[in-house]
Backbone as JSON Lines, residues from 0, in Angstrom:
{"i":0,"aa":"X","n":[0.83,-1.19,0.0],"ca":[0.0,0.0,0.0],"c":[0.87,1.25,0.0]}
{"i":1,"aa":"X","n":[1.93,1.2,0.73],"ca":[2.86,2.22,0.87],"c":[3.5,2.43,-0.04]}
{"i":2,"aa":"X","n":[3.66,1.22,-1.41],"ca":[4.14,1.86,-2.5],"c":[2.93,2.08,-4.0]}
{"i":3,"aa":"X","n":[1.89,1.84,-3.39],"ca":[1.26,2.37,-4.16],"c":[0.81,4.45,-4.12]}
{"i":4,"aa":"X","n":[0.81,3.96,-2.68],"ca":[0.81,5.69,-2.27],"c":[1.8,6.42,-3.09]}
{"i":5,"aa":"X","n":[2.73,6.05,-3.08],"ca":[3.99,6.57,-3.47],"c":[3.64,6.69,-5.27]}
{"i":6,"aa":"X","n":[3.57,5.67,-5.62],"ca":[3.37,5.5,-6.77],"c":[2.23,7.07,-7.35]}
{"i":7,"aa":"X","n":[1.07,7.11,-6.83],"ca":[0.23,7.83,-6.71],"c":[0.82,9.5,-6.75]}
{"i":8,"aa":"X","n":[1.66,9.65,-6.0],"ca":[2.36,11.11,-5.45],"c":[3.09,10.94,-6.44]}
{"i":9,"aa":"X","n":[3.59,10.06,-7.44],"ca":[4.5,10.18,-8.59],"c":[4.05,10.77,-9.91]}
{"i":10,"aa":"X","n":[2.8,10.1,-9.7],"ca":[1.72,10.72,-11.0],"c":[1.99,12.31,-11.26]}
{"i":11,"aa":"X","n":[1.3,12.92,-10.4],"ca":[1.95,14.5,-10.42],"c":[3.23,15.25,-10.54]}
{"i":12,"aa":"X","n":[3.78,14.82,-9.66],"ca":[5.38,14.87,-9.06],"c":[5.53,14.98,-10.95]}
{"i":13,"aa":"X","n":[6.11,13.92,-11.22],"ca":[6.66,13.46,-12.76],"c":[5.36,14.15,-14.23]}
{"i":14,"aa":"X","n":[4.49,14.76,-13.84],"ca":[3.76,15.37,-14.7],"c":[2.99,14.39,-15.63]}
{"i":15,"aa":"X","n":[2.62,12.97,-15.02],"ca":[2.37,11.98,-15.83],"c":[0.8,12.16,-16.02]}
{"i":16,"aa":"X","n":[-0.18,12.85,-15.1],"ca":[-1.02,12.55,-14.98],"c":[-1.71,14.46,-15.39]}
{"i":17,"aa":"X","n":[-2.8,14.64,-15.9],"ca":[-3.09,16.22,-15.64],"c":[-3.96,15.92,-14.39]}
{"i":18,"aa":"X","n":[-3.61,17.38,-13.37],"ca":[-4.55,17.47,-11.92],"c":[-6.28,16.89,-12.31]}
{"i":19,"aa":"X","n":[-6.08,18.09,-13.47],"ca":[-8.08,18.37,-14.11],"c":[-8.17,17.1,-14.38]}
{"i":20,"aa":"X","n":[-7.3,16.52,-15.17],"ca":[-8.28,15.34,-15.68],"c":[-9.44,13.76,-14.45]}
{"i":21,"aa":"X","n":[-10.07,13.37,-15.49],"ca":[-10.65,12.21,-14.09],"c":[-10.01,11.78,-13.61]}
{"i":22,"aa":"X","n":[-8.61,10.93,-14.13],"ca":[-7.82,10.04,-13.29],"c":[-6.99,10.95,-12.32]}
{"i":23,"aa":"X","n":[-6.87,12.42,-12.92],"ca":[-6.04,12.92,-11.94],"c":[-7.01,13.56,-10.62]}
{"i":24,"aa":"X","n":[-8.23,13.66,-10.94],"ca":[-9.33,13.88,-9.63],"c":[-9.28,12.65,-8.75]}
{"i":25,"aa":"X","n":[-9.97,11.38,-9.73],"ca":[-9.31,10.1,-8.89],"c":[-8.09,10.0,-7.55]}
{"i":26,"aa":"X","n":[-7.08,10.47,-8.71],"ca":[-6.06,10.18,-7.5],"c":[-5.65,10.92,-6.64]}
{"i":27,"aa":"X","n":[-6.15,12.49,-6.73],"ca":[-6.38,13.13,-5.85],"c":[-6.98,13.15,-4.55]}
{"i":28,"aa":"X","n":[-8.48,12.94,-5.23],"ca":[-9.38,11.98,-4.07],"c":[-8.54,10.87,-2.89]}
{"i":29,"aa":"X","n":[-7.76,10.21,-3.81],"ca":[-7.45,8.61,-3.44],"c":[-6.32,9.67,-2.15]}
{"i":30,"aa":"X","n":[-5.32,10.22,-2.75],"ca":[-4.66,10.82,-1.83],"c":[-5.07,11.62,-0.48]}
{"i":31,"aa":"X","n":[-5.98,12.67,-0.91],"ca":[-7.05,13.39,0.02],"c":[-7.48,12.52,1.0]}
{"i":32,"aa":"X","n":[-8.02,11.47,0.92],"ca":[-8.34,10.49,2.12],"c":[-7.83,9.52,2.07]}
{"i":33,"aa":"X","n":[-6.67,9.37,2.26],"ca":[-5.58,7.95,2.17],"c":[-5.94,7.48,3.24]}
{"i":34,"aa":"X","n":[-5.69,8.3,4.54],"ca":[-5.71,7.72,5.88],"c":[-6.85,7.0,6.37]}
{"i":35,"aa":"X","n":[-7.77,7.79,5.55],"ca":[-9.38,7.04,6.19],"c":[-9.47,5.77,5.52]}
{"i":36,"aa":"X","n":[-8.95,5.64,4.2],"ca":[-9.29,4.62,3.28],"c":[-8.4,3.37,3.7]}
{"i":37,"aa":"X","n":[-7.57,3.77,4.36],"ca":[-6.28,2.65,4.69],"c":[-6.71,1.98,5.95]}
{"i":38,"aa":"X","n":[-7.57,3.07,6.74],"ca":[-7.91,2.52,7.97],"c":[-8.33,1.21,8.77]}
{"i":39,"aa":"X","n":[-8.7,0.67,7.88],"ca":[-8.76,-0.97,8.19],"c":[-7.69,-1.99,7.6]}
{"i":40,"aa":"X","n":[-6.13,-1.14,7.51],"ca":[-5.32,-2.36,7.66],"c":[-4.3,-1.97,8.59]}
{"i":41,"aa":"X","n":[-5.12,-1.19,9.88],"ca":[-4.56,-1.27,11.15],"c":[-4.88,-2.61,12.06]}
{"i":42,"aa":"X","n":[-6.07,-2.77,11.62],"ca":[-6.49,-4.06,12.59],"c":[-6.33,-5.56,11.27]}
{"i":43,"aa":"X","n":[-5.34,-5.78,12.35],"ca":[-5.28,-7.79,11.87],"c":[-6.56,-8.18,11.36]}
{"i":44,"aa":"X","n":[-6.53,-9.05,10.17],"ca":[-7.84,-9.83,9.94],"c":[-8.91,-9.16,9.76]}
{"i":45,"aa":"X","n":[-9.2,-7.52,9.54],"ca":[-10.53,-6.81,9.4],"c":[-10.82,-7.24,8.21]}
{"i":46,"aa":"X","n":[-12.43,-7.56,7.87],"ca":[-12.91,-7.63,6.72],"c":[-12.94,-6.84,5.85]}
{"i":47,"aa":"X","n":[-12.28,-7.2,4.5],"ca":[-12.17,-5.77,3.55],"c":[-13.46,-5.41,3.08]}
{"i":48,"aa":"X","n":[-14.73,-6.07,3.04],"ca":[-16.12,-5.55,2.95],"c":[-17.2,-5.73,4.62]}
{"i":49,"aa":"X","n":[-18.13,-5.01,3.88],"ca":[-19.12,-5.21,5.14],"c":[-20.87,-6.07,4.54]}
{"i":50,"aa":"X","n":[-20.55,-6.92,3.88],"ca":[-21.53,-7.62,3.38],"c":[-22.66,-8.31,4.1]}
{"i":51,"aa":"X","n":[-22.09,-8.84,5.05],"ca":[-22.56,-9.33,6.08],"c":[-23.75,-8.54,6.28]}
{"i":52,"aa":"X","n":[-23.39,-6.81,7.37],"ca":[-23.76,-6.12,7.66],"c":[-24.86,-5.64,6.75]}
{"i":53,"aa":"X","n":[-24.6,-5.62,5.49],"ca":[-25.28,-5.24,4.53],"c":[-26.63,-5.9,4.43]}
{"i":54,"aa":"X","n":[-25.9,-7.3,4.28],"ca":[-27.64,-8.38,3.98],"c":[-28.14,-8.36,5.52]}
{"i":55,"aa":"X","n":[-27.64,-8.01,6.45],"ca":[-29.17,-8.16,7.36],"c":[-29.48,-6.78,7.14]}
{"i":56,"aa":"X","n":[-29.0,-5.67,7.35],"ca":[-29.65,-4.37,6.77],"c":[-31.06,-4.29,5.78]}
{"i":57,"aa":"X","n":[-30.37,-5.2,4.76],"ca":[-31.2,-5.31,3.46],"c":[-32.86,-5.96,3.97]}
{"i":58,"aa":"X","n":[-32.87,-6.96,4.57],"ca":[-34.24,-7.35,5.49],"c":[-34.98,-6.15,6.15]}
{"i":59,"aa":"X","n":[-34.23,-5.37,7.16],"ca":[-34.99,-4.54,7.4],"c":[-35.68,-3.72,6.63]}
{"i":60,"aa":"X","n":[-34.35,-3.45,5.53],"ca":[-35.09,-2.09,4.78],"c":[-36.23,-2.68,3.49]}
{"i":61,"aa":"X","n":[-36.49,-3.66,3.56],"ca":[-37.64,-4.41,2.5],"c":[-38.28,-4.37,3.55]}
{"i":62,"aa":"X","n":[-38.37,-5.12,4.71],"ca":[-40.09,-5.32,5.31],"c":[-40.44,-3.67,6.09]}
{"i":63,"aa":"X","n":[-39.33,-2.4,6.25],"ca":[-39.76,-1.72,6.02],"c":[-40.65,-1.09,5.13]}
{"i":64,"aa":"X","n":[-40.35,-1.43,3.56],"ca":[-40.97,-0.99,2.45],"c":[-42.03,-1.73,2.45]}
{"i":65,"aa":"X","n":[-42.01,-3.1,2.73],"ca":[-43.36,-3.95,3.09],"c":[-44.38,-2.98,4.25]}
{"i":66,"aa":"X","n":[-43.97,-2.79,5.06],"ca":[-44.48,-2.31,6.0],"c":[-45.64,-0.94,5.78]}
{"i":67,"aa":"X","n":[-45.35,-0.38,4.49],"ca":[-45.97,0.87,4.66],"c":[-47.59,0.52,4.19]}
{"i":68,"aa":"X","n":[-48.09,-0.82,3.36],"ca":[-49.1,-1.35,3.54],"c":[-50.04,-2.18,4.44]}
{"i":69,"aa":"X","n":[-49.5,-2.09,5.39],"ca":[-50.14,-2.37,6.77],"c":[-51.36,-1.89,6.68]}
{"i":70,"aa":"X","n":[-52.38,-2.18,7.03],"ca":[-54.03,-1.3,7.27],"c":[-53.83,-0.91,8.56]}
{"i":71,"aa":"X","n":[-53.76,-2.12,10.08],"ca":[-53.79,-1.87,10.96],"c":[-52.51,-1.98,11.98]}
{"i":72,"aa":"X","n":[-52.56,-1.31,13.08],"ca":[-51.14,-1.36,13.9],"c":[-51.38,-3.2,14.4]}
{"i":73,"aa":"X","n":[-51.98,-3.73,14.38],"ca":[-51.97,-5.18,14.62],"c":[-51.24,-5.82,13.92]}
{"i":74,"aa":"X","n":[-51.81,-5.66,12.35],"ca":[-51.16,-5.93,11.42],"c":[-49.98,-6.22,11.08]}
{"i":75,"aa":"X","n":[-49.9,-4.76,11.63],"ca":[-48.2,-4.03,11.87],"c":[-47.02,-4.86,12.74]}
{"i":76,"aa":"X","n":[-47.97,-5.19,13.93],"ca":[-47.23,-5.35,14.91],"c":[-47.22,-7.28,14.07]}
{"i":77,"aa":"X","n":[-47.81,-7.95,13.62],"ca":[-47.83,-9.29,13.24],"c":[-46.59,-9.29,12.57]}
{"i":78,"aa":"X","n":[-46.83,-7.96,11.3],"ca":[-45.3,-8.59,10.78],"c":[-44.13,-8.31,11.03]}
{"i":79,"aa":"X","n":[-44.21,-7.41,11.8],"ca":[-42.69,-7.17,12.62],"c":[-42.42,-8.75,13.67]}
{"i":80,"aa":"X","n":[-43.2,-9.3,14.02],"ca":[-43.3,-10.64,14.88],"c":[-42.48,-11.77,13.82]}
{"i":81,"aa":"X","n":[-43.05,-11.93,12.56],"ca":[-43.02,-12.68,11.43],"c":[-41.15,-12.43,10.99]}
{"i":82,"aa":"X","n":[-41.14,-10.98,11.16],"ca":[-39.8,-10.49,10.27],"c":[-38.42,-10.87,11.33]}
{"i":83,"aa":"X","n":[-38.85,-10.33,12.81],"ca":[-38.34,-11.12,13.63],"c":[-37.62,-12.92,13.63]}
{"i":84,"aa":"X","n":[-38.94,-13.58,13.7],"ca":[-38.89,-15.31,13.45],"c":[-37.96,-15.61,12.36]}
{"i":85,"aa":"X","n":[-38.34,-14.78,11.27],"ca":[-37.68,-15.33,9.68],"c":[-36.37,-15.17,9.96]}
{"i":86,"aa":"X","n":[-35.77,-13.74,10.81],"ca":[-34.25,-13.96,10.59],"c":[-33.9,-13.9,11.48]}
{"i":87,"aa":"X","n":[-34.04,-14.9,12.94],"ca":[-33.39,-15.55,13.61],"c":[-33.57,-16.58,13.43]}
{"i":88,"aa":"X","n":[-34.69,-17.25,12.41],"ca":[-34.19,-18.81,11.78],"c":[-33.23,-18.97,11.12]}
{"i":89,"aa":"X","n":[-32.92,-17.47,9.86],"ca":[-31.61,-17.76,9.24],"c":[-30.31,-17.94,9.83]}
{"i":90,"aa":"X","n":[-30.62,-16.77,10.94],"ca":[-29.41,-16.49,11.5],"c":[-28.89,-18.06,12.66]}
{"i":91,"aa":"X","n":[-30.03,-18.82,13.0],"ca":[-29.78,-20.33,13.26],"c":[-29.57,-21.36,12.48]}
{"i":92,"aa":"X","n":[-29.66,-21.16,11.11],"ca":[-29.3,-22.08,9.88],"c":[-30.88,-22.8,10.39]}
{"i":93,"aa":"X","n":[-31.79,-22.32,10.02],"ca":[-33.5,-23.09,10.18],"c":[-33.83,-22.73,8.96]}
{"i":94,"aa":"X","n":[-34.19,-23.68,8.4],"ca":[-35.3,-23.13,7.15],"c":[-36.74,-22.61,7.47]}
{"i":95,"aa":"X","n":[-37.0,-21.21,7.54],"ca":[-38.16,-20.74,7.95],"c":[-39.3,-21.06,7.54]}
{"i":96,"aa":"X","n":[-39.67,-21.67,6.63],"ca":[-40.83,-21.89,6.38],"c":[-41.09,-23.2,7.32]}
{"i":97,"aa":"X","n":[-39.95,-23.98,6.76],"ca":[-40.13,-25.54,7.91],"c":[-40.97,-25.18,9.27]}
{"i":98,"aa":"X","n":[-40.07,-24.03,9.89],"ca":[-40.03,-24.0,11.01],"c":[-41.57,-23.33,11.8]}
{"i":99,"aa":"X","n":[-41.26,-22.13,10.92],"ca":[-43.42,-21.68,11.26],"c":[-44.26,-22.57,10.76]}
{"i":100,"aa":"X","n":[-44.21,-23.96,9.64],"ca":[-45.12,-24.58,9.67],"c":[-45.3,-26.0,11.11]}
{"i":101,"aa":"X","n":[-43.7,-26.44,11.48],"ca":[-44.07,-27.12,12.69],"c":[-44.88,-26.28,13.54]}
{"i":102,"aa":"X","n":[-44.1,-25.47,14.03],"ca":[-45.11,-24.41,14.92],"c":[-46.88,-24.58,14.71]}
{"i":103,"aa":"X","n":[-47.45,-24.35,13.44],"ca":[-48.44,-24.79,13.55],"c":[-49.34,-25.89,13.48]}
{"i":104,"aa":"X","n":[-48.44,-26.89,13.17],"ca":[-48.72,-27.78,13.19],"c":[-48.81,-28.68,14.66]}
{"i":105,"aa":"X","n":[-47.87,-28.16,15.58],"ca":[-48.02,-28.34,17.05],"c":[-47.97,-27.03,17.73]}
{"i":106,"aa":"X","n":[-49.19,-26.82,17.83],"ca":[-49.73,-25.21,18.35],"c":[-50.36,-25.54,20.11]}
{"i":107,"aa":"X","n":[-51.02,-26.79,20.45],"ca":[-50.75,-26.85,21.66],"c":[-49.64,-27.08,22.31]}
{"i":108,"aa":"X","n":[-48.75,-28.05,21.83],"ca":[-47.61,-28.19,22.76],"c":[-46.84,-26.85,23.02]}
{"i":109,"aa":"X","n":[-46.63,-25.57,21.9],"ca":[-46.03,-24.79,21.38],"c":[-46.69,-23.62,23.28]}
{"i":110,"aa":"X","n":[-48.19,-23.68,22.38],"ca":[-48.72,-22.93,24.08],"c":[-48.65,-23.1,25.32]}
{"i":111,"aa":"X","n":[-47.63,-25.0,25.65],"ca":[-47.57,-25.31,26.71],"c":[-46.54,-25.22,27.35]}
{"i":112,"aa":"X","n":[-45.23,-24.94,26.32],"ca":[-44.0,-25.1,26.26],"c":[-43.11,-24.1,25.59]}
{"i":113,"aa":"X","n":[-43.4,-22.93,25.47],"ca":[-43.03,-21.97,24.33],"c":[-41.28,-22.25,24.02]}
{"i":114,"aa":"X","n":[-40.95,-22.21,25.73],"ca":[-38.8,-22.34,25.47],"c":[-38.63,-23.14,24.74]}
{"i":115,"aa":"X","n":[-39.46,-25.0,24.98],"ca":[-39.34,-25.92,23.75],"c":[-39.08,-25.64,22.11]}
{"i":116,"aa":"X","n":[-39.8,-23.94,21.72],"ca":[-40.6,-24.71,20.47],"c":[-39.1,-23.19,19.5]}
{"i":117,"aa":"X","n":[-37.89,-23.18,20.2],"ca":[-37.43,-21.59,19.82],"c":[-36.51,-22.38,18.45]}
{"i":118,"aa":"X","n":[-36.27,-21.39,17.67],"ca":[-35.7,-21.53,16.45],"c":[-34.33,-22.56,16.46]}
{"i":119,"aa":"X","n":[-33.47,-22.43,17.41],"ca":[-32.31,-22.61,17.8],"c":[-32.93,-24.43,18.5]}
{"i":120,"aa":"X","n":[-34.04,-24.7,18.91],"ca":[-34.16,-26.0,19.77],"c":[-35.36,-26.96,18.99]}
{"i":121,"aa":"X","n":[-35.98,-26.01,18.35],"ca":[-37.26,-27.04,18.22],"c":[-37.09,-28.44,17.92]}
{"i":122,"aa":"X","n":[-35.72,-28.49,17.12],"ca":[-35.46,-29.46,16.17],"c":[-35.84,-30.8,17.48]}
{"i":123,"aa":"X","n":[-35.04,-30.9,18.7],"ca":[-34.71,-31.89,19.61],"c":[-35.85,-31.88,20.03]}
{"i":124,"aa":"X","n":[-37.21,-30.7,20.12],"ca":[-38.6,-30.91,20.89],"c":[-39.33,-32.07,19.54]}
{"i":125,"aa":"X","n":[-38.92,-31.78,18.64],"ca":[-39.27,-33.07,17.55],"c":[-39.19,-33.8,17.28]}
{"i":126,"aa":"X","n":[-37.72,-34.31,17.95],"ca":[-37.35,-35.71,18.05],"c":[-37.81,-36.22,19.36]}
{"i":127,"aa":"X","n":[-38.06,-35.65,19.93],"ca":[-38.78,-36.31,21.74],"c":[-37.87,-35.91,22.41]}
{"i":128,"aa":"X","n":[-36.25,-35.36,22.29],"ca":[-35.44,-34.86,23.52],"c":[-36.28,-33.64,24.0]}
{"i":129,"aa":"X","n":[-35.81,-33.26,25.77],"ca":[-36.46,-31.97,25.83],"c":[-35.17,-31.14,25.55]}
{"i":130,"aa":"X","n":[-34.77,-30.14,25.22],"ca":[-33.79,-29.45,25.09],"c":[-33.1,-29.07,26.52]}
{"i":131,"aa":"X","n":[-32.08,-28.91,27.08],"ca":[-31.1,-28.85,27.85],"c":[-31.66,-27.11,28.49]}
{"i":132,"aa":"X","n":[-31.7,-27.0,29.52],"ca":[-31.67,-25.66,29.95],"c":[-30.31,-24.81,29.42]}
{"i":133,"aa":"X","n":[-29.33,-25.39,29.49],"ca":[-28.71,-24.55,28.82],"c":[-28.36,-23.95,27.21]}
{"i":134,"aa":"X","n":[-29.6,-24.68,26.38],"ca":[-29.55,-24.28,25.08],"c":[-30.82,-23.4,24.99]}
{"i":135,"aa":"X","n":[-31.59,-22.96,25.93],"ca":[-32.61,-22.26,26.08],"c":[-32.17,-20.8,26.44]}
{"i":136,"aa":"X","n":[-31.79,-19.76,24.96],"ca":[-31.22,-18.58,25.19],"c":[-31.68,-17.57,26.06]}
């Protein structure tokens, strides 16, 4: 990186590049905020993107946009419940649909037992184990 910087400060320096032109705005830019742009190869191992961050972002901001057809605050409040479930199944490796259809499919046990029936355990309330108090987040 340090000799690309360099490289960069050569462009001008050596008259290779014009200031006006794009590439020379480019590397102006690039120079102008070197420090900020470099800033994550202070820390060991930082991710050079934030993708991650991005796709759960991206959920919110759709069932936001979902959201503005709501009729009622019930409504409202259902699918924020729904949007909830869906991505802490992903975020447990659950296939969500699987998972809200057991749910209704055992809707008393579910009312008798709610800790049983959580994204992260149901699987073992289905096989007949009860789940461990300590896998009950």
């Amino acid at each position: 990186m340090e000799a690309l910087k360099t490289w960069l400060g050569r462009q001008f320096e050596d008259r290779l590049v014009e200031p006006n032109s794009s590439l020379g705005g480019a590397i102006a830019y690039l120079l102008r905020h070197w420090e900020k742009l470099t800033l994550f190869l202070r820390v060991p191992g930082a991710p050079l993107d934030n993708n991650l961050c991005e796709r759960a972002l991206k959920k919110a901001i759709l069932h936001r946009k979902n959201a503005l057809f709501y009729k009622t605050q019930n409504g409202a409040h259902v699918g924020d419940l729904y949007m909830s479930l869906i991505y802490t199944c992903e975020l447990c490796g659950v296939n969500p649909f699987d998972y809200l259809t057991e749910l209704e499919r055992h809707a008393d046990k579910l009312a008798a037992n709610p800790q049983h029936w959580m994204p992260w355990n149901y699987r073992q309330t289905l096989a007949g184990t009860t789940p461990p108090a300590a896998s009950l987040r």
